[in-house]
C-alpha positions in Angstrom: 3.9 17.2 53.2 1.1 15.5 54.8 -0.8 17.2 57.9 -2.5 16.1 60.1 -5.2 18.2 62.4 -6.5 17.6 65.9 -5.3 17.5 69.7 -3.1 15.6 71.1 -4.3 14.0 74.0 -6.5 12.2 71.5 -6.3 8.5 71.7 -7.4 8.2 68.1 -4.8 10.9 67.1 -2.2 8.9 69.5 -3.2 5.4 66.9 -3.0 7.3 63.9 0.5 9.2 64.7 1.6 6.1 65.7 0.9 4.7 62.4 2.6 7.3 60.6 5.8 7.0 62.2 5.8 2.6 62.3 5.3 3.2 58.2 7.6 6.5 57.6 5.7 8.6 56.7 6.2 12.2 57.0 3.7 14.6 58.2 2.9 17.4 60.1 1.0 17.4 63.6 -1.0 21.2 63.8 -2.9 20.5 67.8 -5.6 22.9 67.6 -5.2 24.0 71.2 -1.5 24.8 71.0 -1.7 25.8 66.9 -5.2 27.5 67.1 -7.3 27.1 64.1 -8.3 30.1 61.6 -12.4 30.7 60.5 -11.5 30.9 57.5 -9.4 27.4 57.5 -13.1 25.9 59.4 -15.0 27.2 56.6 -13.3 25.7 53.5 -13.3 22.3 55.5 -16.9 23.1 55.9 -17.7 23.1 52.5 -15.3 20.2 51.5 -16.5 17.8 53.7 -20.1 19.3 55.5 -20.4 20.9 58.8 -22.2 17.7 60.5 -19.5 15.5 59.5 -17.0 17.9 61.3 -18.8 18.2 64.1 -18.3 15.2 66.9 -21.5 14.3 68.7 -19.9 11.7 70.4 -17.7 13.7 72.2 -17.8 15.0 75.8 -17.8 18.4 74.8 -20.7 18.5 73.2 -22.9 16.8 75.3 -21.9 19.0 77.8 -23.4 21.8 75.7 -27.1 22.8 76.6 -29.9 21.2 74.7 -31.1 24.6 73.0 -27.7 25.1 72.0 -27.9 20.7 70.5 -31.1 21.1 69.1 -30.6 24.3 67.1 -27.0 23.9 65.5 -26.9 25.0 62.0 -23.8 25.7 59.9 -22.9 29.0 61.4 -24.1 27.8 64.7 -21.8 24.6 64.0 -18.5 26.7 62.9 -19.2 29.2 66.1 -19.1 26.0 67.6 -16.0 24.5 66.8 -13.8 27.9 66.6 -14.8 28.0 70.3 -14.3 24.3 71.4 -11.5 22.6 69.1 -12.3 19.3 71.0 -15.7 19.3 68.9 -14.1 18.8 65.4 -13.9 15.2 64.6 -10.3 13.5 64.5 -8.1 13.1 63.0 -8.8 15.6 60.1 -6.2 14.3 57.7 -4.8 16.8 54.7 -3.3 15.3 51.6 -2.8 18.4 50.0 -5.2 17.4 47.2 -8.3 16.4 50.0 -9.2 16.4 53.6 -10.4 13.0 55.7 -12.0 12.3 58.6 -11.0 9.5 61.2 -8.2 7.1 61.1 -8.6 3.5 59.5 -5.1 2.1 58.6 -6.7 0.7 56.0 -8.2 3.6 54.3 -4.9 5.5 55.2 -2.7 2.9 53.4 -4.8 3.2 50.2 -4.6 7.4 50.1 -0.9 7.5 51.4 0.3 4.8 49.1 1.3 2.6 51.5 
């Protein structure tokens, strides 16, 4: 089964749950706040897909993060990051089983779910 990773308070995570259910399919919903999230769960996703993809710039967490702490991010810096403030990993983080993806795009979700 399908999984699908964020929090849920997410409007993007709200669209793409939404989708889901309007299509049938079946998946599961792990909210990293309530669920938690494991290092060594952040690091294979850090490898598959890269630490600056994972990481959400846009978001108001980290720019509420001091520049030093901005301007010198580096992978372990990044993962430190993210174990500490869920809200920074980019969602949704979608697992097939087979591959992770980033974001929702019906589109792109239709093509790798079959739909």
């Amino acid at each position: 089964m399908i999984c699908v990773y964020g929090i849920k308070n997410c409007d993007t995570i709200k669209k793409a749950r939404k989708w889901l259910d309007e299509n049938g399919i079946e998946y599961r919903f792990h909210d990293y706040r309530v669920d938690g999230l494991k290092r060594d769960q952040l690091e294979a996703w850090v490898r598959e897909l890269g630490w600056e993809a994972l990481l959400n710039k846009r978001g108001t967490t980290w720019r509420a993060q001091p520049d030093e702490v901005k301007n010198s991010t580096d992978e372990a810096g990044a993962i430190a990051l993210m174990l500490e403030h869920p809200a920074m990993i980019k969602r949704p983080l979608l697992d097939t089983g087979d591959a992770r993806h980033l974001g929702f795009k019906a589109e792109t979700w239709a093509e790798l779910l079959g739909n």
